[in-house]
MARTOR-248014 format. One line per 10 residues: their letters; for each residue x, y, z of C-alpha. Coordinates in Angstrom, 1 decimal. Layout:
a) X/Y/Z; ...
***
This chain:
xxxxxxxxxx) 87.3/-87.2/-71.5; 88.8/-84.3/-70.5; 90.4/-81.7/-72.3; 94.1/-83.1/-71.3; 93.7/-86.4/-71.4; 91.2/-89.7/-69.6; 92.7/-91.1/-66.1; 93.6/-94.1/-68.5; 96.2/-91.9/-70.0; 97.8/-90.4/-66.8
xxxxxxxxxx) 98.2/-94.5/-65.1; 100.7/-95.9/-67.2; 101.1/-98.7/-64.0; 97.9/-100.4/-65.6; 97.4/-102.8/-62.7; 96.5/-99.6/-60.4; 93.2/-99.2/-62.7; 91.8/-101.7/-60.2; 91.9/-99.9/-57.5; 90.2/-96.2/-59.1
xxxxxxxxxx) 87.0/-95.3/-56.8; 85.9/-91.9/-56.1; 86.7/-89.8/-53.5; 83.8/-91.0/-51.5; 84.8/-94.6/-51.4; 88.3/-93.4/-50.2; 86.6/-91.7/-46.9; 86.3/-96.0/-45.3; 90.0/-95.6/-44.9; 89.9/-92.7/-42.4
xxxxxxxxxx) 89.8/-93.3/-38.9; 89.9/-90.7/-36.0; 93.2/-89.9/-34.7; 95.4/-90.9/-37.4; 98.6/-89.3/-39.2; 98.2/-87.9/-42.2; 100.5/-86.6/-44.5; 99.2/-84.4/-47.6; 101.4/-83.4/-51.0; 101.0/-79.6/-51.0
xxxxxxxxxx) 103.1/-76.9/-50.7; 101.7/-72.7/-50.0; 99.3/-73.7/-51.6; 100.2/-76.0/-54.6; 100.3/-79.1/-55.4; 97.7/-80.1/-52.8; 94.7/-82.8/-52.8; 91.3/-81.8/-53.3; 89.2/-84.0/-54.1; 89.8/-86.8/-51.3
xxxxxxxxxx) 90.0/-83.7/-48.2; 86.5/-82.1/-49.5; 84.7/-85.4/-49.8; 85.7/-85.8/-46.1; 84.6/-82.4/-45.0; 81.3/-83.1/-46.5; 80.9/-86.9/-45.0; 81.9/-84.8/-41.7; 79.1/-82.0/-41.9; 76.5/-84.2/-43.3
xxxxxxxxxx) 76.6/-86.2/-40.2; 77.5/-84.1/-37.2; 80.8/-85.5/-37.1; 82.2/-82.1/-36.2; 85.0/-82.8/-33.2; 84.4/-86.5/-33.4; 86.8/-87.4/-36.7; 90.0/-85.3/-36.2; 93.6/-85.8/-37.5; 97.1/-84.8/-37.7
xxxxxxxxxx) 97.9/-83.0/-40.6; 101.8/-83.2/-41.7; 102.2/-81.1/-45.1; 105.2/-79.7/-46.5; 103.4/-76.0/-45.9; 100.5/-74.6/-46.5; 97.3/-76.0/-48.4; 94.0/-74.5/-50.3; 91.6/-72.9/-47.7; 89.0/-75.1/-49.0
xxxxxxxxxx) 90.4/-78.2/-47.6; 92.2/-77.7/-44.5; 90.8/-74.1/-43.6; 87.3/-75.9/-44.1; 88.7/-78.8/-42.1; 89.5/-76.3/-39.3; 86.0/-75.1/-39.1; 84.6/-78.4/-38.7; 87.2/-79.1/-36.0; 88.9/-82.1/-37.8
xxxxxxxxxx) 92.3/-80.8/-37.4; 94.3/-82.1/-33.4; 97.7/-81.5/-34.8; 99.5/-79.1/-37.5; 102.8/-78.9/-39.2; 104.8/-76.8/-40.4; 102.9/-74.0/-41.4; 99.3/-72.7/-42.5; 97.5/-70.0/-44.1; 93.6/-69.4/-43.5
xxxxxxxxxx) 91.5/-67.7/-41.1; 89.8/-70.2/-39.3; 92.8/-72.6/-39.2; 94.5/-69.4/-37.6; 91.8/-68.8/-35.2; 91.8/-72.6/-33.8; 95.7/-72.9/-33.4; 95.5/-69.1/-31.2; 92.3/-70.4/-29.1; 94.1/-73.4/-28.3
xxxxxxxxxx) 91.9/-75.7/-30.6; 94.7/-77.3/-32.7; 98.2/-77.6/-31.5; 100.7/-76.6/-34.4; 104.2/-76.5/-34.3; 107.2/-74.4/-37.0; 110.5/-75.1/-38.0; 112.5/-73.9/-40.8; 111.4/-76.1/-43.4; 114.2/-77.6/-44.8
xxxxxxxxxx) 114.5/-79.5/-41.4; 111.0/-80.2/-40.8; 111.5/-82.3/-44.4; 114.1/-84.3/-42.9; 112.9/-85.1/-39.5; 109.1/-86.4/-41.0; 111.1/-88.6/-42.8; 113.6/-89.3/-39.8; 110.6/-90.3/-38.2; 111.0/-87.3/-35.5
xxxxxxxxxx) 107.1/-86.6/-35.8; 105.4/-90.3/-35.5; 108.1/-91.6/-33.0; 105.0/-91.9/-30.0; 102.6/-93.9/-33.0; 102.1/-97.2/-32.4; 104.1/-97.7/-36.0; 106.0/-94.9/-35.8; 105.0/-94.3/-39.6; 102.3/-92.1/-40.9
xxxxxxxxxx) 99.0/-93.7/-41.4; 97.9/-92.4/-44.7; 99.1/-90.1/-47.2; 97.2/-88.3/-50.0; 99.4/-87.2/-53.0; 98.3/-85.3/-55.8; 100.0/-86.2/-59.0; 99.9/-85.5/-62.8; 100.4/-89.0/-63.7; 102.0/-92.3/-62.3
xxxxxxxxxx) 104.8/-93.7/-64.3; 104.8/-97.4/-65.2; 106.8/-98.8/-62.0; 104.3/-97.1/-59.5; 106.4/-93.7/-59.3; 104.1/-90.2/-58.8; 104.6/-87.4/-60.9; 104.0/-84.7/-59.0; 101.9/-81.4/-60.1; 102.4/-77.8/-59.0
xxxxxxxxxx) 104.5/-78.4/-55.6; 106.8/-81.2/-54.6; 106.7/-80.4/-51.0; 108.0/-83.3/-48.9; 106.3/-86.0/-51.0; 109.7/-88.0/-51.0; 109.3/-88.3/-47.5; 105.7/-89.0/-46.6; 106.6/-91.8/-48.6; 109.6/-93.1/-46.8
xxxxxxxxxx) 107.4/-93.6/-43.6; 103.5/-94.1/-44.6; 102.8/-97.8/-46.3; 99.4/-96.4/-47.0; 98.9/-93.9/-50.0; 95.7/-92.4/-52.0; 96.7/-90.9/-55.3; 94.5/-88.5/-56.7; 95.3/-88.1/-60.1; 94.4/-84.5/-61.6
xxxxxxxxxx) 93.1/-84.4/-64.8; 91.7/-81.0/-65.1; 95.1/-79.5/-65.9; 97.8/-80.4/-67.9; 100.4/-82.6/-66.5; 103.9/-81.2/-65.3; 105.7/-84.5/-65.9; 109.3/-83.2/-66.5; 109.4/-79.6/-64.4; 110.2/-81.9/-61.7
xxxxxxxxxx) 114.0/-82.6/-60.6; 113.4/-85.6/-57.7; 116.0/-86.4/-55.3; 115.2/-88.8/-52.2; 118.0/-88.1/-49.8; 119.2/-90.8/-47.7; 119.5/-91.1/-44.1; 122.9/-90.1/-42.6; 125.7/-91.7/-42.7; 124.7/-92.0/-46.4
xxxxxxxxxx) 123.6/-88.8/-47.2; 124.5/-88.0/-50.8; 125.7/-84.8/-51.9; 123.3/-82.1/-53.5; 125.5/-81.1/-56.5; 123.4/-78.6/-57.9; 125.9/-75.7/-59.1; 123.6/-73.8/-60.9; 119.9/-73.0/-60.7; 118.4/-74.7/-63.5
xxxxxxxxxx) 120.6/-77.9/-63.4; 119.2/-81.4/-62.6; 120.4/-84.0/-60.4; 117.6/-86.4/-59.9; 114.7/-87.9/-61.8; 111.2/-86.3/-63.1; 108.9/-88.5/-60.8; 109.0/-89.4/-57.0; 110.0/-93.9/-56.8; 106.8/-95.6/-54.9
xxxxxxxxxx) 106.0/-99.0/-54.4; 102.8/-99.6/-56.3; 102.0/-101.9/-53.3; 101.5/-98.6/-50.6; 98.9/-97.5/-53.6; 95.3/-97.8/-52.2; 93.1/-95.9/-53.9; 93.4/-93.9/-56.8; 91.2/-91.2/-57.3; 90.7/-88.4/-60.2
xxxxxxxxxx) 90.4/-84.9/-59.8; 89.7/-82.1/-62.1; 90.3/-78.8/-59.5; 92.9/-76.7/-59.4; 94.6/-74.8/-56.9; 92.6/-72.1/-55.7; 96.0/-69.8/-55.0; 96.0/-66.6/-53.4; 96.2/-63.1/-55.1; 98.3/-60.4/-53.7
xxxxxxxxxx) 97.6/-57.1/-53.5; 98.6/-54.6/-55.9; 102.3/-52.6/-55.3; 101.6/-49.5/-53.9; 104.2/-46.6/-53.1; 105.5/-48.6/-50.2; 106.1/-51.9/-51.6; 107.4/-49.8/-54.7; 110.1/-48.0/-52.9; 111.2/-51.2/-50.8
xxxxxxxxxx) 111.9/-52.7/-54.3; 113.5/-49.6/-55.8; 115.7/-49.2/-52.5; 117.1/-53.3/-53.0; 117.5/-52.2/-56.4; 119.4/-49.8/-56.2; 121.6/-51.5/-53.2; 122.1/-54.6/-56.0; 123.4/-51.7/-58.1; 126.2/-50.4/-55.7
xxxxxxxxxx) 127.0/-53.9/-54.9; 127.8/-54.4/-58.6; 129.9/-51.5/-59.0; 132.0/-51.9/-56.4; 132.7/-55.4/-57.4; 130.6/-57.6/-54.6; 127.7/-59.0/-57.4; 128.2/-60.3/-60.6; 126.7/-57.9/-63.8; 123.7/-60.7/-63.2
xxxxxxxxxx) 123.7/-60.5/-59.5; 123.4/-64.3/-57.9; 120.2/-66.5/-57.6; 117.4/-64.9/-56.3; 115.3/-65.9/-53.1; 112.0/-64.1/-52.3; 109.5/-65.2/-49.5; 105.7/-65.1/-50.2; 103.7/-61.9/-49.6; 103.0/-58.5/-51.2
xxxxxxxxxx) 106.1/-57.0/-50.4; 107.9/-60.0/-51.9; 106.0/-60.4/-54.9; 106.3/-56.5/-55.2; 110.4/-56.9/-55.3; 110.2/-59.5/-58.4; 108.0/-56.9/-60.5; 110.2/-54.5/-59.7; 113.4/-56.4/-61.0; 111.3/-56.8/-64.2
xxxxxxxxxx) 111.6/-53.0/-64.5; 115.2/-52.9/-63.1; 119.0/-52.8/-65.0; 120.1/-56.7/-64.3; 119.6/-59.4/-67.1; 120.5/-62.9/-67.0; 119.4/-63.9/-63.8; 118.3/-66.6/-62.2; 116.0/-68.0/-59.0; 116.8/-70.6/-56.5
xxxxxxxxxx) 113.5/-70.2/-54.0; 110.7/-72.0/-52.7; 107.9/-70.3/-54.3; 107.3/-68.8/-57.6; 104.6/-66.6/-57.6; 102.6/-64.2/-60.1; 105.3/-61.5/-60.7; 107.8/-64.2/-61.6; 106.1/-64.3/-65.0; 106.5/-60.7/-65.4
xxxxxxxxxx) 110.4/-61.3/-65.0; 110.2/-64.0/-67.5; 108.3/-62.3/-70.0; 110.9/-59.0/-69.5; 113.4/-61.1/-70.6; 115.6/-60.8/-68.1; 115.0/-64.6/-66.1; 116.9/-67.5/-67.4; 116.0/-70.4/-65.0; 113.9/-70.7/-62.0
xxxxxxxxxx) 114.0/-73.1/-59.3; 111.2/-73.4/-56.6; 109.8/-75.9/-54.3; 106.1/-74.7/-55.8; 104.4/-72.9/-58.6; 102.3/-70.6/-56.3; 100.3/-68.4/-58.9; 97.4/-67.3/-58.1; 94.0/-68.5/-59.1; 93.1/-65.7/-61.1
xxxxxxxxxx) 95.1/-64.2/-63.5; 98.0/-66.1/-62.3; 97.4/-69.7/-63.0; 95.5/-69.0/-66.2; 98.4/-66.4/-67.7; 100.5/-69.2/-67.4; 98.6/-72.1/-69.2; 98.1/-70.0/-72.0; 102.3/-69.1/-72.3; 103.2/-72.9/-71.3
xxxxxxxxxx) 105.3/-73.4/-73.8; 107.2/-70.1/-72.9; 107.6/-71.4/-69.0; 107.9/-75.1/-69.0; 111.9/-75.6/-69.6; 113.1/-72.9/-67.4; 111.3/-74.2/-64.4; 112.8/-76.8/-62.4; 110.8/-77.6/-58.8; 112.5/-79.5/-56.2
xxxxxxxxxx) 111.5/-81.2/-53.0; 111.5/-78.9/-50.0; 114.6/-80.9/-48.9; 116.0/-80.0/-51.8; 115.1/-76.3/-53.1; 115.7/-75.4/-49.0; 118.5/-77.1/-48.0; 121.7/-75.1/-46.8; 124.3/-76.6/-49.1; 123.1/-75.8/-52.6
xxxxxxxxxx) 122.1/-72.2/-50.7; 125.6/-71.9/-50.2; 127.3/-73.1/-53.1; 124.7/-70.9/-55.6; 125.2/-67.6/-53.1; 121.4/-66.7/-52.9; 120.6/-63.6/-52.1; 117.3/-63.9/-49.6; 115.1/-62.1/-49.6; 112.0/-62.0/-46.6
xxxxxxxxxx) 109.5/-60.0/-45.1; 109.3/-60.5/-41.1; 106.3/-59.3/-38.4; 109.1/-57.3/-37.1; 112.7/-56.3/-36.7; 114.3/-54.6/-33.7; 117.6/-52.2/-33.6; 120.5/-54.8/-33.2; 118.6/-56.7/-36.1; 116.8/-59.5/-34.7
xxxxxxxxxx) 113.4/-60.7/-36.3; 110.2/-62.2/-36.2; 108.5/-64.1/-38.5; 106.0/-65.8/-36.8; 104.3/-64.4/-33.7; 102.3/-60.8/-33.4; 102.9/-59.4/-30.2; 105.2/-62.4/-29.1; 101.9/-64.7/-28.8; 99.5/-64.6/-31.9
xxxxxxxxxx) 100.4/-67.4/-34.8; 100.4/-65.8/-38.4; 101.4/-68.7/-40.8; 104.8/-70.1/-39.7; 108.8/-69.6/-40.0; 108.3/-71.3/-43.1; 111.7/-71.8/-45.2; 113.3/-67.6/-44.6; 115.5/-68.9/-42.3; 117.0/-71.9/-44.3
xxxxxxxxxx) 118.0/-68.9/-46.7; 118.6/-66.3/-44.1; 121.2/-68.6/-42.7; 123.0/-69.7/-45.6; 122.7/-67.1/-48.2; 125.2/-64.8/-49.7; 123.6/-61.9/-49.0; 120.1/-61.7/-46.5; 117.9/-58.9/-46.6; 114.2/-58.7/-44.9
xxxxxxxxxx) 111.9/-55.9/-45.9; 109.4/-54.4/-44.0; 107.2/-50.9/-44.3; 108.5/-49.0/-41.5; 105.0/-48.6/-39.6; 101.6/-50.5/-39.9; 98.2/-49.0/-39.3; 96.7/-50.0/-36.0; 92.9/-49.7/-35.6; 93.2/-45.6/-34.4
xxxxxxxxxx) 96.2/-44.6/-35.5; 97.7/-44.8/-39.8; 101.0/-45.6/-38.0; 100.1/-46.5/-34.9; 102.7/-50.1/-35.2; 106.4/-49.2/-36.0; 108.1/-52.4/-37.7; 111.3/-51.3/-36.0; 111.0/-51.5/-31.8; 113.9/-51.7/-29.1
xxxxxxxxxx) 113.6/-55.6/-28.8; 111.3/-58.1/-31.0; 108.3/-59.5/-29.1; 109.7/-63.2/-30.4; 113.0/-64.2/-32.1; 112.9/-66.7/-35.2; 116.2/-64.7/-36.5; 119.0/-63.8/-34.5; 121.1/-60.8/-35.5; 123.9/-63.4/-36.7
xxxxxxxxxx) 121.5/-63.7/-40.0; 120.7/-60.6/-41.2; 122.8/-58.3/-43.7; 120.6/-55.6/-44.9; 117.0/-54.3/-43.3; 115.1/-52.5/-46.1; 111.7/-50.4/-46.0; 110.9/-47.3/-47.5; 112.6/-45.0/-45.5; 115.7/-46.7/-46.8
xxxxxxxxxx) 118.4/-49.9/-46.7; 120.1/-50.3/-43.3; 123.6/-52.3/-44.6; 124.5/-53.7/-41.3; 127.7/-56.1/-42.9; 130.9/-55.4/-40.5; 128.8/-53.3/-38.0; 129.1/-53.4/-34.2; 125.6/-53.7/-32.3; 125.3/-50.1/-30.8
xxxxxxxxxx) 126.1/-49.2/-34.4; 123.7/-51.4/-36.3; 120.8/-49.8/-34.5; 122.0/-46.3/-35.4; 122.2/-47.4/-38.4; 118.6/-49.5/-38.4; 116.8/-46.2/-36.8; 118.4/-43.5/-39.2; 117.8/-45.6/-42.2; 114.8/-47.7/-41.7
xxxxxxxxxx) 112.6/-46.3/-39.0; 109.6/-44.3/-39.5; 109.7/-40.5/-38.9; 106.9/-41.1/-36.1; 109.4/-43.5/-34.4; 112.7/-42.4/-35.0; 113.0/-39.9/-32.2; 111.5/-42.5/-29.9; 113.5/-45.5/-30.7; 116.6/-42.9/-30.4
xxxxxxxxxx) 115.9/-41.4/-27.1; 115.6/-45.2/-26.2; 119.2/-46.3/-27.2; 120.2/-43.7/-25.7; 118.8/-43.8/-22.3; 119.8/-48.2/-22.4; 123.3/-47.0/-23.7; 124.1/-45.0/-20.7; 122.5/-47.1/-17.7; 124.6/-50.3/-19.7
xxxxxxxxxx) 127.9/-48.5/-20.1; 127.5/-47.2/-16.5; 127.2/-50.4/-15.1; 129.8/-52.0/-17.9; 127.3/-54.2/-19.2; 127.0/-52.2/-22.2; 128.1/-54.2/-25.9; 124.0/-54.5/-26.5; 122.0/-52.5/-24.0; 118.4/-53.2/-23.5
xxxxxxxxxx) 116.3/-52.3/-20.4; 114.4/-55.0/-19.6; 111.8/-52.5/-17.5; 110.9/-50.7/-20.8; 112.2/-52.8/-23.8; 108.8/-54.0/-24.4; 106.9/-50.3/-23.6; 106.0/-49.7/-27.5; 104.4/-53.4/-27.7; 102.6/-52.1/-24.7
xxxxxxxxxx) 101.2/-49.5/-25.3; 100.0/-50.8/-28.4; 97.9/-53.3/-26.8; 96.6/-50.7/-24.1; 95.8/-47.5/-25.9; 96.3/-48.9/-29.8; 98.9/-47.2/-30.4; 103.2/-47.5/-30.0; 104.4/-43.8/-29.9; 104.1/-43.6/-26.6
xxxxxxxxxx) 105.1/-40.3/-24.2; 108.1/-41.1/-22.7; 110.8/-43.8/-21.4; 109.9/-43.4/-17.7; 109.4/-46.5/-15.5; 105.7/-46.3/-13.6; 103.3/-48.5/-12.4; 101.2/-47.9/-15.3; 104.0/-48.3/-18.0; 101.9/-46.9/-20.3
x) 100.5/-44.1/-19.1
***
């Protein structure tokens, strides 16, 4: 028995006893080529047990290239289960969004074909049916859902994440349930809400952070149930590194901006619901709210994750809403079973289509609040791509928020380290190498140099503004003598609201590629642009 309760406990539908087996007997359902979809959610919520005994049956037989599937998860999952999978080559198709090594290296050597969209649509469209349309059934062909328990009509409880659970299950007839008893159960942190298919789309009234619209358990039909299988791991979430002065004074910079914005009338004494991405930098700007003026707040986000706690042990956190508890494995997870009392009833998770979509965004006035790859002078972004070519992770859900928010900040340090050089990649450059935000979306660009507060400002202004405030001493007479130069040759030739050169707008990424580094010696046009 475990420590929080026997499998008997956690099926209260008693006629799905008859169909427990362990993870092994699940892998006869498999078959090469099919759709999967997977609970899970950066990475929470996600099944273990059923994905490892797999990856095992794979290796122990060679099957390596010869069983592979398409993976449709709400984002990303544990490295030990579809980074693993990547490594044995089991992975043809990926969506929305991954984190791992190996998973990276196959989607960038053209090994598995993935695909992004801001994830509050990619949670409609699976269950649309956008995804399976070219099946033969146009459905998914399995699902794996990891659940704390399953009520007495059939319906999953989910655990950690929610992800787009609701609707894998509109479109798959064909579900493994892998009950997790090696935690304790999260029935009731859940708020469920199965949105129907338009014309009949119901409305989202959520009008505050912590309120609850739907029920604490996701409606199945006990009849999709195949297999039930209990599992006793637990997330194997990622730490983040420590703050240091950079993430420290990004946070103490939106701080201080929150600050001004309340004085003058523009926040509330408790600012508005809070959205932060996943990351460093992002978990760096919750800890430093912990430390900062405002109480009373609340969070309407997708991910919760380690510093989170710190705001709701400061006092100053009320209600959070997320798509996915997203601690890490060490302290985070652990911190938080010991104070569960103390978290329980002030977290709410949501589906993805819920805790991401735009009109609950809108209504609450979140403030969002994401890091990008990089951000260029009129203040378009990207998320996604290094060098216009090289998958990260994914859009993942900044741009549901970026789009619909009251306020939308990203924050970025102002120069990375390249291989030779400490600064040798400014996070500011004359045009982004890739676009996932357009300079419609963006209010504020924050590093540590400073806050660029771009509300009301013309292009040719916003990038003064971006490159005095935000740019890195190294770059900042660069990126000037750059507007500059484009200014003139555009206003000469009266094509001149956003200038760019086209011959040189991309010189810095350039160079960076060539000689490893993006100050480079001047604006001039050769045949060698970067000599």
């Amino acid at each position: 028995m475990s420590e929080y309760g026997t499998l008997q406990d956690r099926v209260r539908c008693k006629s799905l006893l008859n169909k427990v087996m362990s993870a092994e007997e699940t892998i006869q359902f498999f078959k090469p080529g099919m759709n999967l979809g997977w609970s899970g959610f950066t990475p929470a919520g996600y099944p273990k047990a059923v994905p490892i005994a797999l990856a095992d049956h794979v290796e122990k037989n060679s099957l390596q290239g010869k069983m592979k599937f398409n993976l449709f998860i709400g984002a990303s999952v544990g490295a030990e289960t579809e980074d693993r999978w990547a490594t044995l080559d089991m992975i043809d198709r990926r969506w929305p969004y991954q984190t791992g090594k190996n998973i990276a290296a196959g989607i960038n050597e053209g090994r598995i074909r993935m695909g992004d969209k801001h994830l509050s649509l990619f949670a409609q469209d699976l269950g649309y049916g956008f995804y399976t349309k070219d099946s033969e059934t146009g459905k998914l062909d399995l699902a794996i859902i990891e659940v704390s328990a399953i009520t007495e009509d059939g319906g999953l409880v989910p655990t950690t994440s929610c992800g787009v659970i609701p609707e894998i299950l509109m479109i798959c007839d064909k579900i493994i349930v892998e009950v997790n008893t090696g935690q304790p159960s999260f029935e009731g942190m859940h708020d469920i809400v199965v949105c129907n298919h338009p014309p009949k789309r119901q409305i989202l009234g959520i009008t505050h952070a912590g309120e609850r619209i739907g029920t604490t358990y996701v409606p199945c039909d006990p009849s999709k149930i195949i297999a039930v299988v209990e599992s006793k791991y637990r997330d194997k979430g990622r730490a983040f590194s420590e703050q240091d002065d950079t993430s420290e004074a990004i946070a103490n910079n939106i701080i201080d901006f929150f600050s001004h914005e309340v004085k003058m009338g523009r926040l509330p004494k408790n600012l508005l619901p809070l959205q932060s991405g996943v990351g460093s930098i992002a978990n760096a700007v919750i800890g430093g709210l912990a430390k900062g003026p405002f109480s009373n707040l609340t969070v309407y986000t997708e991910v919760l994750q380690d510093t989170m706690l710190d705001l709701f042990d400061s006092g100053k956190l009320d209600a959070a809403s997320s798509c996915s508890l997203s601690l890490s494995e060490t302290p985070g997870f652990p911190r938080f079973f010991e104070n569960w009392e103390k978290y329980f009833d002030k977290i709410t998770l949501r589906p993805l289509s819920i805790s991401n979509a735009p009109e609950p965004i809108r209504r609450l006035g979140c403030i969002a609040m994401n890091t990008p790859v990089e951000i260029d002078i009129y203040a378009h972004a990207n998320s996604t791509l290094v060098g216009g070519t090289r998958m990260i992770n994914g859009l993942g859900g900044s741009g549901d928020f970026l789009r619909n928010g009251f306020l939308k900040i990203m924050h970025t340090p102002s120069s990375r380290p390249s291989k030779t050089d400490p600064t040798g990649i400014s996070c500011v450059v004359p045009h982004c190498s890739h676009i996932d935000h357009t300079e419609h979306d963006l209010d504020c660009v924050v590093t540590e140099q400073g806050l660029a507060d771009l509300r009301g400002l013309a292009p040719k202004d916003r990038a003064k503004r971006i490159i005095e405030k935000c740019a890195h001493p190294d770059y900042k007479p660069i990126l000037s003598e750059y507007l500059a130069i484009a200014s003139a040759d555009c206003l000469k030739r009266k094509v001149g609201h956003e200038p760019q050169l086209w011959d040189r707008a991309f010189k810095m990424h350039l160079n960076l590629e060539r000689n490893g580094t993006m100050k480079i010696k001047n604006w001039d046009v050769k045949v060698d642009l970067c000599e």
